[in-house]
N, C-alpha and C positions, 0 to 999 in steps of 0.2 A: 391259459396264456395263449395270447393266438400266434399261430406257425409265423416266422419271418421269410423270407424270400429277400434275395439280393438280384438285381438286374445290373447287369454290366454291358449296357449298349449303349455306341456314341449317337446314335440317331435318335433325338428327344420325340419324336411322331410315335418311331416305335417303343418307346419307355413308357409315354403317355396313356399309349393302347392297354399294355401290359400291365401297368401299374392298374389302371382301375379295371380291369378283369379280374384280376388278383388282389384289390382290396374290396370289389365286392362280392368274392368268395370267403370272406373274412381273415384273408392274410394282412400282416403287416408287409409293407414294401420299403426295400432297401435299393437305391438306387447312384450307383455310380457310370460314367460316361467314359470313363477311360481305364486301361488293362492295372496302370500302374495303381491306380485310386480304387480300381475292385480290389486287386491284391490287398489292399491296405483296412479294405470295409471290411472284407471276408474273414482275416486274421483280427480286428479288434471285435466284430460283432461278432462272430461264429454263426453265420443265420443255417436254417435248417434247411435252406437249397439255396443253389445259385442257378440261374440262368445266364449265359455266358455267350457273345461274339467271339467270333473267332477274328476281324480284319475289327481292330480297335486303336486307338492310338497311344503313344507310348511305351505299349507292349503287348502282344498279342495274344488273345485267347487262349491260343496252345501252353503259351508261358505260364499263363496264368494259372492253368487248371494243370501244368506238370507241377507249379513249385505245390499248390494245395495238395493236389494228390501224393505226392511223396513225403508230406509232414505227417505223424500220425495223428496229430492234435486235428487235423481237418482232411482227411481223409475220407473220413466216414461220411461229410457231407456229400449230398447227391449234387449231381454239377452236370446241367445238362447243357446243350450247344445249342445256339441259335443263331442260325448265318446264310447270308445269299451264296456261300460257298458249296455247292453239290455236287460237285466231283465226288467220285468212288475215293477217290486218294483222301480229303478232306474228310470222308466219313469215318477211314482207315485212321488217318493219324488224330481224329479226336477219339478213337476209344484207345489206339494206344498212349497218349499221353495221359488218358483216364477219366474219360468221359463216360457219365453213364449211360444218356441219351444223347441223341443226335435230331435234329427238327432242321430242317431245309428251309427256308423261307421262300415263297409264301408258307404261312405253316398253318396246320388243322385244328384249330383255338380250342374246341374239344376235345382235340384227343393229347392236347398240349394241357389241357386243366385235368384229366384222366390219367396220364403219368402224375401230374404234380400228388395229385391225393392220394394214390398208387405208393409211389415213395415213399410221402408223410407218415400216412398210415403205418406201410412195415417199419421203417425207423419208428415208431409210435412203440410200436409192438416190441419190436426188440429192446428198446429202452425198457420196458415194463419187465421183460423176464430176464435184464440184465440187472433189476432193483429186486428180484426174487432170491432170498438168500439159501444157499442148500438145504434140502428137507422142504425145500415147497411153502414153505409158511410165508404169506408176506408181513413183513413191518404191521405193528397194529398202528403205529403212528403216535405213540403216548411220549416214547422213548426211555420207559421206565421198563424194568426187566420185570417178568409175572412173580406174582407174592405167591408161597411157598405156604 
């Protein structure tokens, strides 16, 4: 099942860029253009990362990435920043509202697809030894208990 990715930018040039970077990496792309409509993608999709503006319309990046972070249904997704805002302050208040990364724009396209797979991956991982049941054994997949 291939990774989702949500983008949350009002600026269609750069949604365009992005999107087809990251579908032909082999992500699926999810794409909303406004704070209130990401909120709304993020919570019915659940996608396995978000990229996120911070100056969006209807409500701002920060908003957006405190209410997900403080839910624990979507917490766990990675939710990185992507904005012409690069002030020290902007850096500061997207990890405290709960950013994982932070990307300046102009941003580094490879080192911005090098976190994206970074992330995936450990979430990958951790999903995998959170479906490991005590004793180490994994599921054999039949769903039938061993004959005796």
């Amino acid at each position: 099942m291939r990774k989702r990715i949500l983008i949350v930018e009002d600026y269609p040039h750069i949604v365009e860029v992005l999107k087809m970077r990251l579908e032909a990496a082999g992500y699926e792309v999810l794409v909303a253009y406004d704070g209130y409509k990401g909120l709304q993608v993020a919570q019915s999709e659940k996608p396995d990362l978000i990229i996120l503006d911070i100056m969006l319309p209807k409500m701002d990046g920060y908003k957006v990435c405190r209410f997900l972070k403080l839910n624990e249904r979507y917490r766990g997704i990675p939710l990185f920043v992507l904005t012409s805002r690069t002030g020290k302050a902007d850096q500061e208040m997207s990890k405290r509202v709960g950013a994982d990364e932070y990307f300046p724009k102009p941003y580094n396209p490879a080192e911005l697809m090098a976190k994206i797979r970074e992330y995936l991956e450990r979430r990958a991982g951790a999903d995998r030894e959170r479906d490991v049941p005590p004793g180490g054994q994994a599921p054999s997949g039949s769903g039938k208990a061993p004959q005796r």
